[in-house]
N, C-alpha and C positions, 0 to 999 in steps of 0.2 A: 799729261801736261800738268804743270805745279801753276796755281794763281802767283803770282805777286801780290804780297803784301806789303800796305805800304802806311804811317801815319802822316797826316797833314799838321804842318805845321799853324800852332795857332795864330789866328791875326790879333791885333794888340785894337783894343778897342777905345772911343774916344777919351773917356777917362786915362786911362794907363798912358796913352801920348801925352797929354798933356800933365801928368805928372812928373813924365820923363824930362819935359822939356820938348816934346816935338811935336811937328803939326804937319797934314797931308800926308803925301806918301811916307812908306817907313818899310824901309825892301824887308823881307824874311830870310833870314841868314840860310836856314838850310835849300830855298828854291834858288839862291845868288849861286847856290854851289853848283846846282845842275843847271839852272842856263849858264853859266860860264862853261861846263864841261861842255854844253851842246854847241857853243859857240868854236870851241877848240877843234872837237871833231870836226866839223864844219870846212875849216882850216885844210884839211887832209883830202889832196885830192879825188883819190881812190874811195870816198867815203860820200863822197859827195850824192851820188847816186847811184843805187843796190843794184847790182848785176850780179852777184852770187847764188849761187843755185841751192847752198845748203844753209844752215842758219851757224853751221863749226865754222866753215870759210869766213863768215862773217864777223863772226865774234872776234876771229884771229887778226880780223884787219884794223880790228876796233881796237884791239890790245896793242900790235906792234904801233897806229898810227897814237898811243899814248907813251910807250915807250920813246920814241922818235922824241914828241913832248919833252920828258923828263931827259932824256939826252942832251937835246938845245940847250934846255935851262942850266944843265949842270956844264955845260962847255963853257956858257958867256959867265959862268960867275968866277 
């Protein structure tokens, strides 16, 4: 089995907001990316809760239910 590796993105600390111009929360662009992805899967019924017996089954329901995704998107525009 391979680790995951992974960087965390830095938090902007009180100084740097307030030079920015911002105060309180201040999302991180790169974790807005993967809770929105988790949100999406989310969305797909089949996904909703793992009955798969292998982790290949899995993965494939993960890709087609993002394909589905970029489908929609690219119909309604």
């Amino acid at each position: 089995m391979s680790k995951i590796q992974f960087e965390l993105s830095a938090k902007l600390s009180f100084a740097e907001k307030e030079a920015n111009g911002k105060s309180g929360f201040v999302p991180v662009a790169a974790r807005w990316v993967i809770e929105r992805s988790n949100a999406w899967v989310e969305r797909c019924k089949s996904l909703v809760k793992n009955f798969d017996r292998t982790l290949a089954r899995a993965n494939a329901k993960l890709k087609l239910c993002f394909i589905r995704l970029m489908l929609k998107r690219l119909t309604t525009t």
